[in-house]
C-alpha positions as CSV (number, residue, x, y, z in Angstrom):
1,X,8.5,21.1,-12.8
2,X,5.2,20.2,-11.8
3,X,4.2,22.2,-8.6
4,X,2.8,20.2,-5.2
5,X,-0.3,21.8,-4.6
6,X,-0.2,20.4,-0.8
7,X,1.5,23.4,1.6
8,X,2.8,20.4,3.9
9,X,5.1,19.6,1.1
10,X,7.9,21.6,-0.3
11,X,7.1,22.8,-3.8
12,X,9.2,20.7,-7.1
13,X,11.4,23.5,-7.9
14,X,14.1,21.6,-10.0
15,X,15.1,17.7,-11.1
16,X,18.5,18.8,-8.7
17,X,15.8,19.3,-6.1
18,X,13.9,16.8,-6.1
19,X,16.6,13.8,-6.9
20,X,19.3,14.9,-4.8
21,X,17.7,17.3,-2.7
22,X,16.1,16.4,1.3
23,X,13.0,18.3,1.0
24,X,9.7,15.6,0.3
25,X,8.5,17.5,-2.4
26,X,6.0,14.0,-3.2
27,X,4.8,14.5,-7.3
28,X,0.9,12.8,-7.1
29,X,-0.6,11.4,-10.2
30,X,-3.6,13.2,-11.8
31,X,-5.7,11.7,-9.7
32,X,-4.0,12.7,-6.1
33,X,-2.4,9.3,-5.7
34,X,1.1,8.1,-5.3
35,X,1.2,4.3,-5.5
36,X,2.8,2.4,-2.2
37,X,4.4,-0.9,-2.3
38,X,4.6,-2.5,1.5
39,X,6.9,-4.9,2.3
40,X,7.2,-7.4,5.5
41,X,10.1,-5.5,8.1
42,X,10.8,-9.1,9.0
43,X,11.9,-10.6,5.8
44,X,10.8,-8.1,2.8
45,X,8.2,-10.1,1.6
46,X,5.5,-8.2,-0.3
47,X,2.4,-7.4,1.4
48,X,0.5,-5.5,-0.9
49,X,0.1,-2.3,-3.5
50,X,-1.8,0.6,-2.2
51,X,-1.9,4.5,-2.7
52,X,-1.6,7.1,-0.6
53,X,-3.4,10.9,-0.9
54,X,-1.7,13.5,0.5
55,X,-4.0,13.4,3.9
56,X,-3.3,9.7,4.0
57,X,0.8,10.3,3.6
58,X,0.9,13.1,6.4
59,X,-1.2,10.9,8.4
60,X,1.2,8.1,7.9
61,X,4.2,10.4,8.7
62,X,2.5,11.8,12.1
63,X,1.3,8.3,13.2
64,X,3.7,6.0,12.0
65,X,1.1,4.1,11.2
66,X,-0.3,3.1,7.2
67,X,-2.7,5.0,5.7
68,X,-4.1,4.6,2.5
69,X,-6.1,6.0,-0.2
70,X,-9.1,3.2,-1.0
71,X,-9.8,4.0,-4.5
72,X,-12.6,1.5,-4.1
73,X,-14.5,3.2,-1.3
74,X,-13.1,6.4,-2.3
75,X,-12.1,7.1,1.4
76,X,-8.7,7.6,3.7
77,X,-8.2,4.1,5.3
78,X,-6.2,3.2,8.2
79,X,-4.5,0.0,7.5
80,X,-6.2,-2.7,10.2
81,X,-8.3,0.4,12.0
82,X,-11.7,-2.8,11.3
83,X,-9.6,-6.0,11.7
84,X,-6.8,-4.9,14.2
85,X,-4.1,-6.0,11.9
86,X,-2.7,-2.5,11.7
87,X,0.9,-2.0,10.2
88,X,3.7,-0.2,12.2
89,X,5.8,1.6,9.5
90,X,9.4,0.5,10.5
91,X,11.0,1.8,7.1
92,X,9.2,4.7,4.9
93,X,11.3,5.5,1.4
94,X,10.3,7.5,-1.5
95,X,11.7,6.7,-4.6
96,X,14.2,9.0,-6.8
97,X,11.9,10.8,-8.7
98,X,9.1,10.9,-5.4
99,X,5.8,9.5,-6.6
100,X,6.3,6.2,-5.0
101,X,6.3,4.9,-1.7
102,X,7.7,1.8,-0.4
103,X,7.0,1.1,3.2
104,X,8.4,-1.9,5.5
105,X,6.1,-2.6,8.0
106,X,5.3,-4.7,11.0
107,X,1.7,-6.0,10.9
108,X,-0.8,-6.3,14.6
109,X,-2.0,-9.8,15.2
110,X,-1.7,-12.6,12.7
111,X,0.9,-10.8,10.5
112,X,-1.9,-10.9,7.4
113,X,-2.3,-7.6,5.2
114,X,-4.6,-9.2,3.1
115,X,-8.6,-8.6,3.8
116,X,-9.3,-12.2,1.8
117,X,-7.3,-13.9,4.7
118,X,-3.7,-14.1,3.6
119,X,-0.3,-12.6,5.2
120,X,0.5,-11.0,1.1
121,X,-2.1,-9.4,-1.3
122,X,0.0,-11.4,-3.9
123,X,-0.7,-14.7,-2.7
124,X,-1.1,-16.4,-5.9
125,X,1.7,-16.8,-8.8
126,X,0.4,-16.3,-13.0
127,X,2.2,-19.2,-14.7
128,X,4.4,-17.7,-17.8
129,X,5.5,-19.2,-20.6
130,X,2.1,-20.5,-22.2
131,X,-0.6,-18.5,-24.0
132,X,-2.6,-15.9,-21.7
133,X,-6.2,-16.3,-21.9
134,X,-9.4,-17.6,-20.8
135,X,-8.8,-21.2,-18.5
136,X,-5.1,-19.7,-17.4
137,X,-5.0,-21.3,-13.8
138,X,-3.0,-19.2,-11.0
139,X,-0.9,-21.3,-8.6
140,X,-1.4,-20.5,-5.1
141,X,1.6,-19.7,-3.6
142,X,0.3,-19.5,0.3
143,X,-1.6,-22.5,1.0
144,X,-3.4,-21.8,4.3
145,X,-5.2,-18.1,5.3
146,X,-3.9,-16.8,9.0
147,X,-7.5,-15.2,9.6
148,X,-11.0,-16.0,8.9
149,X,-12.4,-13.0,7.4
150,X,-15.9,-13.8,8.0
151,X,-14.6,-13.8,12.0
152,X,-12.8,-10.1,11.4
153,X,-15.3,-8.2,9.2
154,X,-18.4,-10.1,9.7
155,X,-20.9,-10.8,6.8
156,X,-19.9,-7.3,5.6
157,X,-19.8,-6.4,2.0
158,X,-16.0,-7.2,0.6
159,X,-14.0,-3.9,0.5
160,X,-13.3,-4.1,-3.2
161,X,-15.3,-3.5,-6.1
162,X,-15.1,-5.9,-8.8
C-alpha cells in the first residue's frame, strides 16, 4: 500500500482501509495530482477535468470552495478567484479506490466554468464512426458563450499552454 506522504491525510494502510474504510487516505499520482471531474449541482452536466494537489484538496475542504492544481501555470488556482465565476462545492466524492475526485458544484455569475467563454470545458462533440485524422471537424455542442472573456480577463495571455 502506497503511503500518503501528506500528514492531513490518514496513511493507506490496507485495500479494507481504504475501500470500505471512512478515513480520506487520497493515493496522488507520481506527479502529486489526483484528477477531478466537476459536474453542474443543478443538472450534472459536466463542467470540466481538473486536478487537485494536496494544498489545493485541503483548501477545497476548508473553503468549500474549488481549488485546483494548474498544471499549465504550475500553480494552486482558485476556481473563478480572476473572473468571479467561482464554484460552491455542493457535493465532494472520492472514488473507491481515492485518487479521483468528482465535485458538484454551483458556479458565481453566468454559470460558465470554461475560461474560453462556455458554461462546460467540453463544449464540443468528436464525431465517431469515420476515420480519425487530419480535417476531422468537432460539432459544437453549445452554440452561444455566456461571457466574453476578453471582458473577464482582459487582453491577458490564455491560461493554457498549447
Amino acid at each position: 500500500m502506497t503511503q500518503t506522504a501528506d500528514p492531513s491525510f490518514a496513511a493507506r494502510t490496507t485495500v479494507e482501509q481504504v475501500e470500505e474504510g471512512d478515513e480520506l487516505a487520497p493515493k496522488f499520482d507520481a506527479d502529486g495530482l489526483l484528477p477531478v471531474v466537476t459536474t453542474a449541482a443543478d443538472g450534472g452536466e459536466v463542467l470540466m477535468l481538473g486536478y487537485m494537489n494536496a494544498d489545493a484538496l485541503k483548501r477545497t475542504i476548508e473553503t468549500g470552495e474549488a481549488h485546483y492544481w494548474s498544471r499549465s501555470r504550475q500553480a494552486l488556482w482558485h476556481k473563478g478567484a480572476t473572473s468571479g465565476l467561482v464554484q460552491k462545492v455542493v457535493d465532494m466524492r472520492i472514488d473507491d479506490d481515492q485518487d479521483a475526485v468528482w465535485l458538484a458544484v454551483e458556479v458565481a455569475g453566468s454559470g460558465a466554468s470554461c475560461h474560453v467563454g462556455y458554461r462546460s470545458c467540453f463544449y464540443r462533440s468528436i464525431p465517431t464512426g469515420n476515420p480519425a485524422g487530419p480535417g476531422l471537424t468537432l460539432q459544437y455542442r453549445e452554440e452561444n458563450k455566456t461571457f466574453d472573456p476578453l471582458d473577464v480577463y482582459g487582453d491577458a495571455p490564455n491560461p493554457t499552454k498549447l
